[in-house]
N, C-alpha and C positions, 0 to 999 in steps of 0.2 A: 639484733634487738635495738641496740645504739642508735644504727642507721636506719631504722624504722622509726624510731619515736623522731628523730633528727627532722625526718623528712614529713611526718607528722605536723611538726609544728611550725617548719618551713607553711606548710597548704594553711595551718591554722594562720599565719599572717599574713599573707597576701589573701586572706577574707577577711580579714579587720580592713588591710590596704583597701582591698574594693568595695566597701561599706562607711568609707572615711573616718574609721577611729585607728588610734595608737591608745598605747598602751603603757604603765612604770608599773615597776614591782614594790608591793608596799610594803610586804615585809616576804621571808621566803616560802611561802607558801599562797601569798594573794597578791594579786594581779587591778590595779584600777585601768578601767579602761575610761578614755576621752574621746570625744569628737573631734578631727582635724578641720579647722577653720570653716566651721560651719556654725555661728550663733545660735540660729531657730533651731538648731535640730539637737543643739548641746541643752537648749533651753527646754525643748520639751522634754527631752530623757531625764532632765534632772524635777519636772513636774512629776513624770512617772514615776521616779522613784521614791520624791515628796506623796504621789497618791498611797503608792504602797506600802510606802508605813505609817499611815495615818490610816488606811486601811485595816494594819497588824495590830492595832492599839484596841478596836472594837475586841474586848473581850470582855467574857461577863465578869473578871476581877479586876478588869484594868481600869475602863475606863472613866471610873467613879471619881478617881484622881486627875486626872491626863487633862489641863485645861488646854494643850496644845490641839486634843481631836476638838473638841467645841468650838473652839476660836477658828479654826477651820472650814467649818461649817457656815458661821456668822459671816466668816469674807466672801466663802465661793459655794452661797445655797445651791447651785445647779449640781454638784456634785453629789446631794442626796439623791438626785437621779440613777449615779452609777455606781451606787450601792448594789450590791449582792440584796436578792429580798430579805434573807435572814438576817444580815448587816445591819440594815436598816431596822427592824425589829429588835436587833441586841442593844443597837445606840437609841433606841427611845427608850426601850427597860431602863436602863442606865441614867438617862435624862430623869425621869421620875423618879430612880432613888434618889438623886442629886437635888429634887425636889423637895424631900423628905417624905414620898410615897413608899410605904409598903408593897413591893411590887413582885410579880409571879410572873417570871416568863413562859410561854407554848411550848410545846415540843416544836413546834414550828411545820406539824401536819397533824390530821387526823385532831384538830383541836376544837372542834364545833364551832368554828367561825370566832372565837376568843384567843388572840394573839397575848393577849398583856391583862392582866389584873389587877386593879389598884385598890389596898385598902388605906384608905385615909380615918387618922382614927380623931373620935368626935367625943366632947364631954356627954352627948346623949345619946350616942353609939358609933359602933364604926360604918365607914360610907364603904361601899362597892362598887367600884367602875370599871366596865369592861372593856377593852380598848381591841377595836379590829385596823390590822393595818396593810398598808398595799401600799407597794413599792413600784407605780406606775409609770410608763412615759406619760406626758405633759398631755397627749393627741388620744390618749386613752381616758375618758371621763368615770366618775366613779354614780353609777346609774342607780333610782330609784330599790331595787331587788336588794341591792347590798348593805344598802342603810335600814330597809326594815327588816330583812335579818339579824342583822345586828341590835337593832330594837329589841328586834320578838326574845333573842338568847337572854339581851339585861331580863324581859319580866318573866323567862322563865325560873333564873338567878335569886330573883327579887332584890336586883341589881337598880337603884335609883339612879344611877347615870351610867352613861355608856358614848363610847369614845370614836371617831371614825378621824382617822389620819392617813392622807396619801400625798406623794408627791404629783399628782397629778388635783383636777378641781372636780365639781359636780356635775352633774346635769341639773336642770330646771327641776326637773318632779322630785331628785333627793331633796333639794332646798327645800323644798314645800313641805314634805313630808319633816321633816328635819324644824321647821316652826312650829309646824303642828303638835311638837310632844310636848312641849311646854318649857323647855332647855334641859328637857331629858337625856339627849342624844343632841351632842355638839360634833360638827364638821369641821373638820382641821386641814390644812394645807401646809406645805415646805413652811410658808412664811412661819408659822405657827411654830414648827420644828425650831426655826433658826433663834425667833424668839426663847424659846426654851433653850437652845445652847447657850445664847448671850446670860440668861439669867442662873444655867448651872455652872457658866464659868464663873461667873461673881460669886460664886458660895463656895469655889474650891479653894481647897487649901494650901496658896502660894508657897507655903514654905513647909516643902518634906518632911522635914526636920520634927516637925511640929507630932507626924502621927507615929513615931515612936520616943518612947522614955530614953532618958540620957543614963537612967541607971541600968537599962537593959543592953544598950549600946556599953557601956563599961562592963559588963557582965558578958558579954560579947568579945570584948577585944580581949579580957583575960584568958578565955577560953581558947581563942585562937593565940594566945602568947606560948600555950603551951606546947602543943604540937601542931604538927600539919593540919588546917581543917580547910575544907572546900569551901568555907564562907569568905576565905580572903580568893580575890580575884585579878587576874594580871590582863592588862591589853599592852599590845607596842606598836610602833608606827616606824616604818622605814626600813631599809635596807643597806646602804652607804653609811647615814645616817639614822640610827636606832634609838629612839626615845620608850621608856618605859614609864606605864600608870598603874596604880595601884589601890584597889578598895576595896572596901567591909561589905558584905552583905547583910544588913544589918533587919530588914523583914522581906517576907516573901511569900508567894501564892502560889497557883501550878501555872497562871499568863506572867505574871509579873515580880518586880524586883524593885525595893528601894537599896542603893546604892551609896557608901558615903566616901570619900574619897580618902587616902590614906598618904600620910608624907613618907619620901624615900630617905634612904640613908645610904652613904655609898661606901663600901665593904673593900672593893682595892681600885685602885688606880685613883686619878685626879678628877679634878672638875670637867674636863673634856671625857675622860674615856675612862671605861673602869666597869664596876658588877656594882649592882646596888639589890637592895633589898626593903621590903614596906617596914616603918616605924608600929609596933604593935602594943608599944606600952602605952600607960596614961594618958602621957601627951597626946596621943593620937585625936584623943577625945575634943581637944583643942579643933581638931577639924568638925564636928557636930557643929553644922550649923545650915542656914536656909542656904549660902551660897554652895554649900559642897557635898548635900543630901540632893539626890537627881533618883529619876524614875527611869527603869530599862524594861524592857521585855526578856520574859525567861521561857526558854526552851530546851527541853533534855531528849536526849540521846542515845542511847545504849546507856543509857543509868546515870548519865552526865550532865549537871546541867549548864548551859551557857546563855548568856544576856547580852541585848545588842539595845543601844538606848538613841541608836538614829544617827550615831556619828562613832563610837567605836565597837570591837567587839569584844567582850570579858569571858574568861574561861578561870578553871580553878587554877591559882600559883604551885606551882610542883616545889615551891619551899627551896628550891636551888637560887643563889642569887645570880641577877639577870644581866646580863648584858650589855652596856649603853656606850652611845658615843655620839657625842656633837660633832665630828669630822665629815666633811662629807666632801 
């Protein structure tokens, strides 16, 4: 069995070899891999990995906060090209609440040609806008047919305006038809998207900290002073050398996790090496603040949940104290 797995993992690195990556162990159980001296090819794997999780952030509880997906968008609008169609439907739902729209997402089929619903509310009633969307390449035009369907659903609705957005443009005859309602039915473009990301990043709210109570966060950490609870959360880094981090899970959704970070205390050994453990009392609180309240994505498991916020990975603390060492 030995000399099976042995010989296993011999073949698995002589294909890293002939693929030009190597490899360090980060801690004992994950592996980062590199690129050997190949720039473009280190640069694009590290765009892909930048794609996909700016990708993971489109949820429909996430992304209301996350000015990093908008800001995204506003630098590199070609990428709402390579959106998922759904993708791109969750992140304008999303753009609209950010808006201060009342908004309804699709099922994203079998939706009668109505992707998005906006109620915007009016001192002399509420408005209703029906918003149809397509997630096109650029060489695909959005034709005549599509824009007065979308019409004909707002006057079945008694929908006063009605929305048409795609990453691709129109044809001649939708324009036309599309003047003709009176600014009933507006045509939107990426440009139009990216506009809208620029202005729901300006309305987010820079500092985490801000969208929960300091006295729920104290009511929190006393809870967790008493026993083990899955809301305190540990990551490490390293293997030679092992650094240990430590935070509160302080609110959370079924995509998402705010995050506050918590001080360590160190239980035996010195300043180099030794076990340490997170600070749970009072003080702790002392860490509430914009700089150490951070937003993660949460994902559970066989009944577990774990949060990865784009640079570490957080799981629940087993209350045993950890490991550390600056030697390497």
């Amino acid at each position: 069995m030995l000399e099976g797995s042995i010989r296993g993992w011999d073949t698995f690195l002589k294909i890293l070899s002939k693929h030009g990556f190597w490899y360090s162990q980060a801690t004992s159980d994950n592996l980062h891999f590199y690129v050997e001296d190949d720039s473009l090819l280190e640069s694009a794997f590290a765009e892909f990995a930048r794609w996909q999780w700016i990708c993971s952030l489109i949820q429909p509880d996430f992304a209301d906060v996350s000015e990093e997906l908008y800001q995204h968008f506003v630098k590199r609008p070609q990428d709402l090209e390579n959106l998922h169609w759904r993708q791109f439907e969750i992140l304008l739902f999303r753009i609209f609440q950010a808006r201060g729209f009342k908004a309804e997402l699709g099922p994203g089929s079998n939706d009668g040609g109505v992707d998005i619903r906006l109620l915007q509310r009016d001192p002399i009633g509420d408005m209703l806008t029906l918003v149809q969307v397509k997630r096109y390449h650029p060489t695909n035009k959005i034709g005549l047919e599509a824009v007065q369907a979308l019409h004909g659903a707002a006057a079945v609705e008694q929908a006063p305006k009605s929305l048409f957005v795609t990453t691709s443009s129109y044809l001649p005859s939708a324009k036309k038809f599309a003047n003709r309602t009176s600014g009933a039915l507006d045509l939107c473009t990426s440009q139009d998207v990216v506009d809208w990301c620029a202005a729901a990043t300006a309305g987010i709210i820079q500092d985490k900290s801000q969208l929960v109570a300091s006295s729920q966060v104290s009511r929190i950490l006393r809870e967790v002073a008493q026993k083990p609870d899955v809301r305190v959360v540990h990551a490490s880094t390293g293997v030679t050398m092992i650094l240990n981090r430590f935070a509160l899970v302080i609110k959370e959704s079924e995509h998402a996790a705010l995050l506050m970070g918590l001080p360590n205390k160190t239980i035996t050994g010195d300043a180099l090496e030794g076990t340490e453990v997170p600070i749970l009392n009072g003080s702790a609180l002392d860490n509430f603040g914009s700089k150490n309240v951070w937003r993660a994505k949460r994902k559970v498991r066989d009944g577990k949940a774990t949060y990865w916020d784009g640079k570490q990975f957080w799981s629940s603390w087993s209350g045993r104290p950890e490991y550390f060492t600056y030697l390497d």
